[in-house]
C-alpha positions as MATLAB code, in Angstrom:
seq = 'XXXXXXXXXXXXXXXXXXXXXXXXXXXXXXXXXXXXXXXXXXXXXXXXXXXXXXXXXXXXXXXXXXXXXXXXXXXXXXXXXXXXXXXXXXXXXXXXXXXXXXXXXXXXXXXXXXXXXXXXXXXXXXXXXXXXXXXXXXXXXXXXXXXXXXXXXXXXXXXXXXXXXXXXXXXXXXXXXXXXXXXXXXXXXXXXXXXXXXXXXXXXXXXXXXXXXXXXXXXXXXXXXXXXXXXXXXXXXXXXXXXXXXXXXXXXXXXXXXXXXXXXXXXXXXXXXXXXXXXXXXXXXXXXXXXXXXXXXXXXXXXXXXXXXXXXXXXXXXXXXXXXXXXXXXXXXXXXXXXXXXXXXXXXXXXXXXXXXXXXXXXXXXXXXXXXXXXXXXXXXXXXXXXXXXXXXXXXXXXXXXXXXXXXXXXXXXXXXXXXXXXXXXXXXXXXXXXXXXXXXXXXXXXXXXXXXXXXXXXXXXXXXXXXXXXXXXXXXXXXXXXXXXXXXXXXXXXXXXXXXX';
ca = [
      15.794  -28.633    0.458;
      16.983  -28.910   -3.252;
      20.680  -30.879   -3.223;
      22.854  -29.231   -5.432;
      25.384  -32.742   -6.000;
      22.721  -34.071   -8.339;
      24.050  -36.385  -11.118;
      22.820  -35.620  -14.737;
      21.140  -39.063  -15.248;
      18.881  -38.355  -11.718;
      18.253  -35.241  -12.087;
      14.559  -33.587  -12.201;
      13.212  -29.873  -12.761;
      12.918  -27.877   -9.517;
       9.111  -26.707   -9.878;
       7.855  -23.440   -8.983;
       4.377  -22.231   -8.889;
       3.316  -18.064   -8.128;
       0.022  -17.108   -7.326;
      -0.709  -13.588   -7.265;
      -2.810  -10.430   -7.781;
      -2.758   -7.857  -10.286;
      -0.234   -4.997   -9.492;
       1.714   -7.158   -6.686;
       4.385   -7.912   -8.659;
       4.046  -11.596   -9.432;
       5.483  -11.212  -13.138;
       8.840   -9.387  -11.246;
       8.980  -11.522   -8.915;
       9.132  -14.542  -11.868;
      11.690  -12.774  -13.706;
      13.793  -12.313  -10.853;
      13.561  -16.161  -10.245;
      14.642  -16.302  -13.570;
      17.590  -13.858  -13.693;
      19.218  -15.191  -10.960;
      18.722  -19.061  -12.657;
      20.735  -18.037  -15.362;
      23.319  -15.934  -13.419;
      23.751  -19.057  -11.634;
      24.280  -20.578  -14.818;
      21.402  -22.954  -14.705;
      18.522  -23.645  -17.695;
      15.369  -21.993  -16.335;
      11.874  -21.392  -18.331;
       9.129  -19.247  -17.252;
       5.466  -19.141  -18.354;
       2.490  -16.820  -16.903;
      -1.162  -16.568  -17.067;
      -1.797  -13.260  -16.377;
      -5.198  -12.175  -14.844;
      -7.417   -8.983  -14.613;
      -5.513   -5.716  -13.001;
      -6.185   -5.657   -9.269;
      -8.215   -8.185   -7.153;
     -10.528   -9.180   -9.902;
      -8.443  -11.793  -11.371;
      -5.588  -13.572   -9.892;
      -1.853  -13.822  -12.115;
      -0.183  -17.284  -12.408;
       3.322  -17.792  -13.081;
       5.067  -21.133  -13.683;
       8.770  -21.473  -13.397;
      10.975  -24.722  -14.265;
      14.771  -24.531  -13.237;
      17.394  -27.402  -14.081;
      19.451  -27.799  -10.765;
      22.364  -29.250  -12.795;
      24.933  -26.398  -14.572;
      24.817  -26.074  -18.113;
      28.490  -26.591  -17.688;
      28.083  -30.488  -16.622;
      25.525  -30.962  -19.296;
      28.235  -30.993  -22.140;
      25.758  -29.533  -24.451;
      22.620  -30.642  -23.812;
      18.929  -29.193  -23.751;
      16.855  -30.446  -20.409;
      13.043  -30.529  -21.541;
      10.961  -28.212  -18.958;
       7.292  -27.942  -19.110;
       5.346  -25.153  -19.683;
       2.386  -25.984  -17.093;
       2.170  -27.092  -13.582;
       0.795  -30.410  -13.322;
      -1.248  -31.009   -9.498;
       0.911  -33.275   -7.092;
       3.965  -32.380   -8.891;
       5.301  -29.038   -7.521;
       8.117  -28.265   -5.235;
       7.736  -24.456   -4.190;
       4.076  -22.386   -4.283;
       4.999  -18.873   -3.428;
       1.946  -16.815   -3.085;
       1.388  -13.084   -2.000;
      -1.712  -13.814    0.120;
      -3.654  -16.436    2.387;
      -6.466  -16.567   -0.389;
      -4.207  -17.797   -2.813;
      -2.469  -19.900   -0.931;
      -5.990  -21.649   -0.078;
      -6.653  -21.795   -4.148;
      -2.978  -23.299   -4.467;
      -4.484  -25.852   -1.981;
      -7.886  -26.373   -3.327;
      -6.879  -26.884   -6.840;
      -4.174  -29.640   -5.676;
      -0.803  -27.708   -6.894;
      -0.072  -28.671   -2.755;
       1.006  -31.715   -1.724;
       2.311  -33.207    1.607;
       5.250  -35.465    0.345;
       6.804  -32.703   -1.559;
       5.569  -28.829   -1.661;
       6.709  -26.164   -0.147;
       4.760  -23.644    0.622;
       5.771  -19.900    0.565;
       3.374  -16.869    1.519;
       2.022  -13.958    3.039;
      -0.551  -14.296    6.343;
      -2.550  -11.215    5.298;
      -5.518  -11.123    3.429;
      -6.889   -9.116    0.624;
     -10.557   -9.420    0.034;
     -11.816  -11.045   -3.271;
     -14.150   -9.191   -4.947;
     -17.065  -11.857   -4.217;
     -16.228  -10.761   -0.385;
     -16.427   -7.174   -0.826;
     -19.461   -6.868   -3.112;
     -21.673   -9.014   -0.284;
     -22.943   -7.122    2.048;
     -22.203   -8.615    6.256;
     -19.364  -10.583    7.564;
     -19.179  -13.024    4.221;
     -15.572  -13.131    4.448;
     -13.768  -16.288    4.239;
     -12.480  -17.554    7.614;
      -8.107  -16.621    7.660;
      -8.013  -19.670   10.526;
      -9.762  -22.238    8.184;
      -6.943  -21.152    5.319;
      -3.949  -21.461    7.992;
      -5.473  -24.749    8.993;
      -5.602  -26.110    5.537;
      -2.463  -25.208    4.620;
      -0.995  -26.247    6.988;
      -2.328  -29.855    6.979;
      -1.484  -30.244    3.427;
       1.870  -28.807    2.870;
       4.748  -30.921    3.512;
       5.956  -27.753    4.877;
       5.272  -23.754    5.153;
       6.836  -20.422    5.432;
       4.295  -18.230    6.906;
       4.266  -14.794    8.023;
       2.600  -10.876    7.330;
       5.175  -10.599    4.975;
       3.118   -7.652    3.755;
       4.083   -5.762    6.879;
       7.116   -6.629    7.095;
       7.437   -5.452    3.906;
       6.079   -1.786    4.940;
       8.377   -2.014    8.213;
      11.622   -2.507    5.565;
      10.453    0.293    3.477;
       9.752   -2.178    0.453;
       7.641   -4.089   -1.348;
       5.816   -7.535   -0.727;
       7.517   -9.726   -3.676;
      11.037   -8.564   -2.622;
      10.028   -9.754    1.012;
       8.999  -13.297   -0.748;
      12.096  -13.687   -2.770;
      14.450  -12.880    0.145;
      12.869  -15.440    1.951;
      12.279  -18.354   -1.100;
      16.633  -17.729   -1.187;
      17.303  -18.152    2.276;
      14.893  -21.184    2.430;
      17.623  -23.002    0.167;
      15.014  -24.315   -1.922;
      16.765  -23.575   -5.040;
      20.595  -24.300   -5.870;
      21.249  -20.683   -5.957;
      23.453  -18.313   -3.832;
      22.036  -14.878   -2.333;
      24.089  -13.023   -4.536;
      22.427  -14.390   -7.593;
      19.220  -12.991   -6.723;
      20.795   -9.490   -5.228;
      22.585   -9.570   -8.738;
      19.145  -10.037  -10.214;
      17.552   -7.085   -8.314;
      20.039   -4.827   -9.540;
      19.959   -5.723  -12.845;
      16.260   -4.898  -13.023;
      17.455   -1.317  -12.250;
      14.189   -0.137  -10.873;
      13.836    0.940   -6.942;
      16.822   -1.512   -6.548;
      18.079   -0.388   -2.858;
      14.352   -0.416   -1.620;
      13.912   -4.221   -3.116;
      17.276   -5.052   -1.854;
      15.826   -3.722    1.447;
      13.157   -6.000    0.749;
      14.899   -8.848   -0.034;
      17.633   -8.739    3.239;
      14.383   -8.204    5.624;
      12.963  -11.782    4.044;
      16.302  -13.567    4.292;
      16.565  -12.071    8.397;
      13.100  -13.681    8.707;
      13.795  -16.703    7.797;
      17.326  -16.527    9.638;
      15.714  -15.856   13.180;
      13.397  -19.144   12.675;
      10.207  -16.909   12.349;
      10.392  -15.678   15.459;
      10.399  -11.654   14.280;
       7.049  -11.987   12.195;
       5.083   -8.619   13.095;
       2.455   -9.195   16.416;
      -0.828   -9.704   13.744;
      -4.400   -9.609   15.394;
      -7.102  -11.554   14.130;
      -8.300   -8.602   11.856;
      -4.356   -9.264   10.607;
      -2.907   -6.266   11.520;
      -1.223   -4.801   15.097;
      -2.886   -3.306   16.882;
      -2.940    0.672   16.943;
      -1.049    3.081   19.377;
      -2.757    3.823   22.006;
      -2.579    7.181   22.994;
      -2.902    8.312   27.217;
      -5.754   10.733   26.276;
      -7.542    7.853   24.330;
      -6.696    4.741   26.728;
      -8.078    7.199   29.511;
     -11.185    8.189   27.921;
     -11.815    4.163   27.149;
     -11.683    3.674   30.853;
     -14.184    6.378   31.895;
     -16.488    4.993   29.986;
     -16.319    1.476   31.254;
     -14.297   -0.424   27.983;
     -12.873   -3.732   28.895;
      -9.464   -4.099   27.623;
     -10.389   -6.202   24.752;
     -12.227   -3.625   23.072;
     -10.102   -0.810   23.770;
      -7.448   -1.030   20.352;
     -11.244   -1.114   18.514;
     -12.174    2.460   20.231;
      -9.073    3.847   19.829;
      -8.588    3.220   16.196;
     -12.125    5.120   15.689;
     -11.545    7.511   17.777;
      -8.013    8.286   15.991;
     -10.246    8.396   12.468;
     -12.991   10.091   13.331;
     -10.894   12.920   14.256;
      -8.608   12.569   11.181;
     -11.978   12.254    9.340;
     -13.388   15.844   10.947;
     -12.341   17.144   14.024;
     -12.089   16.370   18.128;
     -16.011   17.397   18.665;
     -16.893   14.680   16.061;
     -15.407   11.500   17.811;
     -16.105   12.756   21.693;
     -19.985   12.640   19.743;
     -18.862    8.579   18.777;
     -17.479    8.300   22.333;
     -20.942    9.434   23.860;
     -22.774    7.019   21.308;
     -20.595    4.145   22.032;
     -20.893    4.883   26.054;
     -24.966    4.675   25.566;
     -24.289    1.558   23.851;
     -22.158    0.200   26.308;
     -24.341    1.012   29.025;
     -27.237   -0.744   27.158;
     -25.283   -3.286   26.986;
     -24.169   -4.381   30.321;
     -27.609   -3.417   31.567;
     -29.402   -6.050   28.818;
     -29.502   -9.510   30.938;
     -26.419  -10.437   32.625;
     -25.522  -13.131   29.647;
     -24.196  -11.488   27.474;
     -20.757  -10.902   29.111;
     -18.366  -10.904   25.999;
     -20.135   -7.250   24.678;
     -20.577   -8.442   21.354;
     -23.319   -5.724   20.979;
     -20.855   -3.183   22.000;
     -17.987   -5.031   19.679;
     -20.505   -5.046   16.771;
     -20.877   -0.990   17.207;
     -17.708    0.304   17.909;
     -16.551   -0.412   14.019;
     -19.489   -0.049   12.735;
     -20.742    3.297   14.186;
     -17.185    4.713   13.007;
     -17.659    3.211    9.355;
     -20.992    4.518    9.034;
     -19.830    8.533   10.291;
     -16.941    8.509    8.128;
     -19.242    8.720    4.961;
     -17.604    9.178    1.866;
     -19.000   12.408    0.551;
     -16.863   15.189   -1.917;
     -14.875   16.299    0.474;
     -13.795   13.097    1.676;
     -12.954   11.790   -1.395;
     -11.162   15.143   -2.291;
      -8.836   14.917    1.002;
      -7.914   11.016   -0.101;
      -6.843   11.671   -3.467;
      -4.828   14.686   -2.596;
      -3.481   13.225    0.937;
       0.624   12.164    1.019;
      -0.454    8.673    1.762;
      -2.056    8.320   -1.628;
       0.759    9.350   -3.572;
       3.262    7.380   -1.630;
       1.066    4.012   -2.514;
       1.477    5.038   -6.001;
       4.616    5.688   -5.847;
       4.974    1.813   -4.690;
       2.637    0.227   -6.680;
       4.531    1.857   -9.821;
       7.667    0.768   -8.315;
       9.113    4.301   -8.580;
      11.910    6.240   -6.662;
       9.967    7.941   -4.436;
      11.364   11.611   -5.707;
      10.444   10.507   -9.007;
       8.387   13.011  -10.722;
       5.069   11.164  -11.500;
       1.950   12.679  -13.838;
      -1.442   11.342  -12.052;
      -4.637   12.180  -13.311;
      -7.724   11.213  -11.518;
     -10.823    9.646  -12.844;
     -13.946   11.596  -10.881;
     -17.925   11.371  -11.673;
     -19.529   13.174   -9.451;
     -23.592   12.928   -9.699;
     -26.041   15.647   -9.172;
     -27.075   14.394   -5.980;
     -23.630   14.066   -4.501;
     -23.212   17.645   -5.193;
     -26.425   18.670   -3.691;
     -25.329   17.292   -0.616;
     -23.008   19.852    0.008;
     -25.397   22.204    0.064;
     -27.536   23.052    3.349;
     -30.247   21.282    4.094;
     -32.762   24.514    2.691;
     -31.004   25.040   -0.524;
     -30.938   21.356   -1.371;
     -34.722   20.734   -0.930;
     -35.539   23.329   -2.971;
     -33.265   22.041   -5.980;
     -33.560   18.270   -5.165;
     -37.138   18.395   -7.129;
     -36.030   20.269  -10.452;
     -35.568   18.200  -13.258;
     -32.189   18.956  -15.094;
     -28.516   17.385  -15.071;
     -28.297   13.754  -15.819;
     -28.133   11.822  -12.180;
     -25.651    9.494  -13.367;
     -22.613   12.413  -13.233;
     -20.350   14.463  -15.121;
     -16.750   12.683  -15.641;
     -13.932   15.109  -14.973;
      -9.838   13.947  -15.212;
      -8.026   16.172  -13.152;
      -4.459   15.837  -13.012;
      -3.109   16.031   -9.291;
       0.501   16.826  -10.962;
      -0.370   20.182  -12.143;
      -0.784   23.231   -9.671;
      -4.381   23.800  -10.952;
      -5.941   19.880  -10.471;
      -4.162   19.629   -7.205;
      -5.110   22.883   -6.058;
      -8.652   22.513   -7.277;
      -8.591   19.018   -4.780;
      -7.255   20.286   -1.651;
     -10.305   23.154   -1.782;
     -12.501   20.456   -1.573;
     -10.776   18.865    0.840;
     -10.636   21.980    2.908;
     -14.316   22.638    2.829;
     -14.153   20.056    5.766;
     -15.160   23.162    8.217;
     -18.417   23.469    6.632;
     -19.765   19.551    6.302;
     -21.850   20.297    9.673;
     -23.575   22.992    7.428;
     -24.174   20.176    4.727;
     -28.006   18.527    3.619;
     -26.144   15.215    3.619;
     -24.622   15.990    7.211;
     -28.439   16.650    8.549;
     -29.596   13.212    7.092;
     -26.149   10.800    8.462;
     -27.212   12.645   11.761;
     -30.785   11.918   11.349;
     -30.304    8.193   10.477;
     -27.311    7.398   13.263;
     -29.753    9.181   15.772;
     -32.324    6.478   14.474;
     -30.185    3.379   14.432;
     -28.595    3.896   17.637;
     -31.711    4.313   19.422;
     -33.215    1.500   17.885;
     -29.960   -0.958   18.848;
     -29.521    0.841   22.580;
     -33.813   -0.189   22.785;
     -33.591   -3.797   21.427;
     -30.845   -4.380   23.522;
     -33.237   -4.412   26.469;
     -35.969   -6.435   24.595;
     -33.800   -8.983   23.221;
     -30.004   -8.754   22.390;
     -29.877  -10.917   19.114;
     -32.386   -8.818   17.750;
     -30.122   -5.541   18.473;
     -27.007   -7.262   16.734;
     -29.252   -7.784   13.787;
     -30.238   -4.416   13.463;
     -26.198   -3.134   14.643;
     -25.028   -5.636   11.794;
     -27.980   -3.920    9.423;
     -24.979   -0.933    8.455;
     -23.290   -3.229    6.425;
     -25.488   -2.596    3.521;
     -23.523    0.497    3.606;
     -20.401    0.358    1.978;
     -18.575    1.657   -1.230;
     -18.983    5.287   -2.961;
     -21.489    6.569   -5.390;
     -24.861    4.646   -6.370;
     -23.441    1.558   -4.714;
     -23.615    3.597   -1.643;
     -26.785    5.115   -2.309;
     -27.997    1.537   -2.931;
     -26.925    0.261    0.385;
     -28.339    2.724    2.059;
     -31.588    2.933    0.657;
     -31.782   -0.841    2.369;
     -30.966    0.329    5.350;
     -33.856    3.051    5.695;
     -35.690    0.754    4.821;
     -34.862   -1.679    7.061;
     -35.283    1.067    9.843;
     -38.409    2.497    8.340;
     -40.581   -0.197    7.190;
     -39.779   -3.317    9.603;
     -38.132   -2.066   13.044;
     -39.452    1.231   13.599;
     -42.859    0.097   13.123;
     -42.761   -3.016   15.525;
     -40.249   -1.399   18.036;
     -43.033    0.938   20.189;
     -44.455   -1.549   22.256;
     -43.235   -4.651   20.875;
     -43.524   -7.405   23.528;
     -40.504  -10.046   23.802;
     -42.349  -12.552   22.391;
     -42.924  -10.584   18.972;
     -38.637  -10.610   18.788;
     -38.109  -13.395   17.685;
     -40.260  -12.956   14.506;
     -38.869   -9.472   13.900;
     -35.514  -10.875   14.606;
     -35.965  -13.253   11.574;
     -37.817  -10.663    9.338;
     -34.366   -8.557    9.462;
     -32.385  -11.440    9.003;
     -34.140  -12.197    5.599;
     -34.268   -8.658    4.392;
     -30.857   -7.766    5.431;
     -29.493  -11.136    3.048;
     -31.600  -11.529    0.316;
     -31.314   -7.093   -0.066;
     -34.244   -5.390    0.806;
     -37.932   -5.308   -1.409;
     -40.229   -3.421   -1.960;
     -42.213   -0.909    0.348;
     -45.187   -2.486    1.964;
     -43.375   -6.229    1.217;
     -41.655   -6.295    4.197;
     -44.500   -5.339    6.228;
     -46.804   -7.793    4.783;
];
């Protein structure tokens, strides 16, 4: 804690060092900081390396702030810096574990005097997303590190706590950063500082009161957060019930449920009682593989995975997100808007020939999927979901849900899930690693567009040219080297036909 009875001669900068994304407010939250400084009558100086928009480059700001009045200085000028220096900052306030780790890493933490300020959740890097598999860095490994090198840390989903308050995550960080008394600066300072800002100021006041209550009742209301960092989801008596009949342990019952509740968002009730049946056969394979393999992972490894892989992102998927209330109410925060503020959105859309075809049945697209003619690589259309016509043109895509069954690219998910799953629910009787390789195989599906087409391709191939093959008649002893040929494909992406099988 900063003393405020510092005399002149003794007195050093209070140090203060941001890391955050692009769009999560890091620059408001500095200027804040720096509002309520001066209200408070104290020299402050801010400084800011801004990064790329979004998670592809992380925004630095850098505050100094003078703990002594300006009116005990009789005049004069304190000399603040314009760059952290390692080992010599107070406060690190950062908007998510990542960062918090980088803070770490690139020694702005230290354990005789940092304090360390920020969010539990996690927002995946772009290096994370882009590889394909579970090459995610480990949230426990963070917490441990931070922990171990901070002389001391305020940590909590501030993120939800943020979306319990109706607010936003920075006004979460400074509510808590005042009530921490880390800064010779009364609460009103910073509620003065909110409101001079004059944007959204009752929901960031919301924001900021929620932070100081956290930090008031000693941590002990942080939001219940799961290892996947969010609580778990309702679960509904029809969907608990329909977990037991099919013979779900407890621990993987939130998993089921959550699918089950998206599937049918995704299409209708017939589609996830179709999962359910999948997952059951799975399950059953499962139990019935050796007797060792108590924990399920098998059945763990499916459940999310056989959801991600039927909620394909096709047309009229993509339609229903852009047009859906949720979308327009993240806007509205990440603008920082009233939410009845009137707000022009246009959206950027390239659909390709192919992705178009797809919505055609399975006939009609085989007999055009041959014909040379449109560019593959799409036609970019901006379609502005503020005007009756753009939004209205989006929610008839989005309502052409009723005929995906009658879709070409419906026919060929239903032809390749068919495949997968029988190949996982027959390895799981040969040998169980080998089945979570080939369950773990869908995650070279993932994104939209030629990324997905990419990803996929893999995974046919995968399925066509390695484990299909081997699978009739493969004798347990011939596992272990298909096993290994799926690891290699699956990491180092998948080559050429007639490689693998060489």
């Amino acid at each position: 804690m900063i003393e405020t009875n510092i005399s002149v001669q003794n007195a050093l900068p209070v140090t203060l060092l941001i890391g955050a994304l692009g769009g999560q407010g890091g620059g408001v939250l500095a200027d804040w900081i720096l509002t309520a400084a001066e209200n408070a009558d104290l020299h402050a100086q801010g400084t800011s390396v801004p990064g790329v928009a979004q998670r592809t480059g992380a925004t630095t700001y850098y505050i100094e702030v003078f703990p002594v009045p300006r009116a005990s200085l009789g005049g004069a000028q304190p000399i603040l810096a314009l760059y952290p220096c390692p080992g010599e900052v107070n406060v690190v306030i950062t908007t998510e574990l990542l960062e918090a780790g980088r803070a770490v890493e690139q020694g702005y933490v230290s354990g005789d005097k940092t304090i360390l300020i920020t969010s539990s959740h996690r927002d995946y890097s772009i290096s994370e997303k882009v590889q394909p598999g579970r090459d995610f860095y480990d949230s426990n490994a963070l917490k441990n590190a931070i922990n171990s090198t901070a002389h001391s840390v305020f940590l909590g989903d501030f993120l939800a706590l943020a979306h319990t308050s109706g607010s936003v995550l920075n006004a979460v960080l400074l509510g808590v950063l005042s009530e921490s008394k880390l800064l010779p600066i009364d609460e009103e300072d910073f509620r003065v500082a909110i409101s001079a800002n004059g944007i959204a100021v009752e929901r960031n006041l919301a924001g900021f009161t929620a932070g100081i209550d956290f930090v008031r009742n000693g941590l002990a209301n942080a939001p219940a957060v799961t290892e996947e960092g969010r609580p778990h989801p309702y679960l509904a008596a029809g969907l608990q019930a329909q977990a037991e009949a099919i013979g779900l342990p407890a621990s993987l019952t939130p998993l089921f449920a959550a699918a089950m509740e998206r599937l049918r968002e995704y299409q209708d009730q017939a589609y996830a009682d179709e999962y359910a049946s999948l997952i059951a056969k799975v399950l059953a394979a499962d139990k019935n593989s050796d007797g060792k393999h108590t924990d399920l992972a098998l059945s763990g490894a499916m459940i999310t995975r056989l959801a991600r892989v039927m909620c394909y992102n096709d047309i009229i998927q993509v339609a229903r997100v852009k047009c859906g209330d949720k979308r327009h109410a993240h806007i509205h925060d990440e603008v920082g808007c009233d939410p009845s503020a009137l707000l022009q959105v246009t959206e950027f859309l390239k659909p390709r020939r192919e992705e178009i075809m797809a919505l055609m049945p399975p006939g009609v697209a085989r007999l055009f999927s041959g014909r040379p003619g449109a560019a593959r690589s799409g036609q970019k259309l901006l379609i502005g979901t503020h005007t009756i016509l753009g939004f209205g043109m989006l929610r008839f895509l989005a309502g052409l849900r009723f005929w995906r069954r009658r879709t070409s690219r419906f026919a060929q998910e239903a032809d390749l899930r068919a495949r997968w799953c029988s190949a996982v629910i027959t390895l799981a009787g040969k040998d169980y690693q080998t089945a979570q390789e080939v369950a773990e195989c869908s995650d070279l599906v993932r994104g939209y567009g030629e990324t997905e087409s990419r990803g996929r391709a893999k995974f046919v191939s995968i399925l066509q040219d390695i484990v299909e093959p081997k699978l009739s008649g493969a004798e347990n002893d011939a596992m272990g080297a298909l096993r290994l040929m799926v690891q290699q494909v699956r990491d180092a992406g998948c080559p050429e036909k007639g490689t693998a099988n060489a």
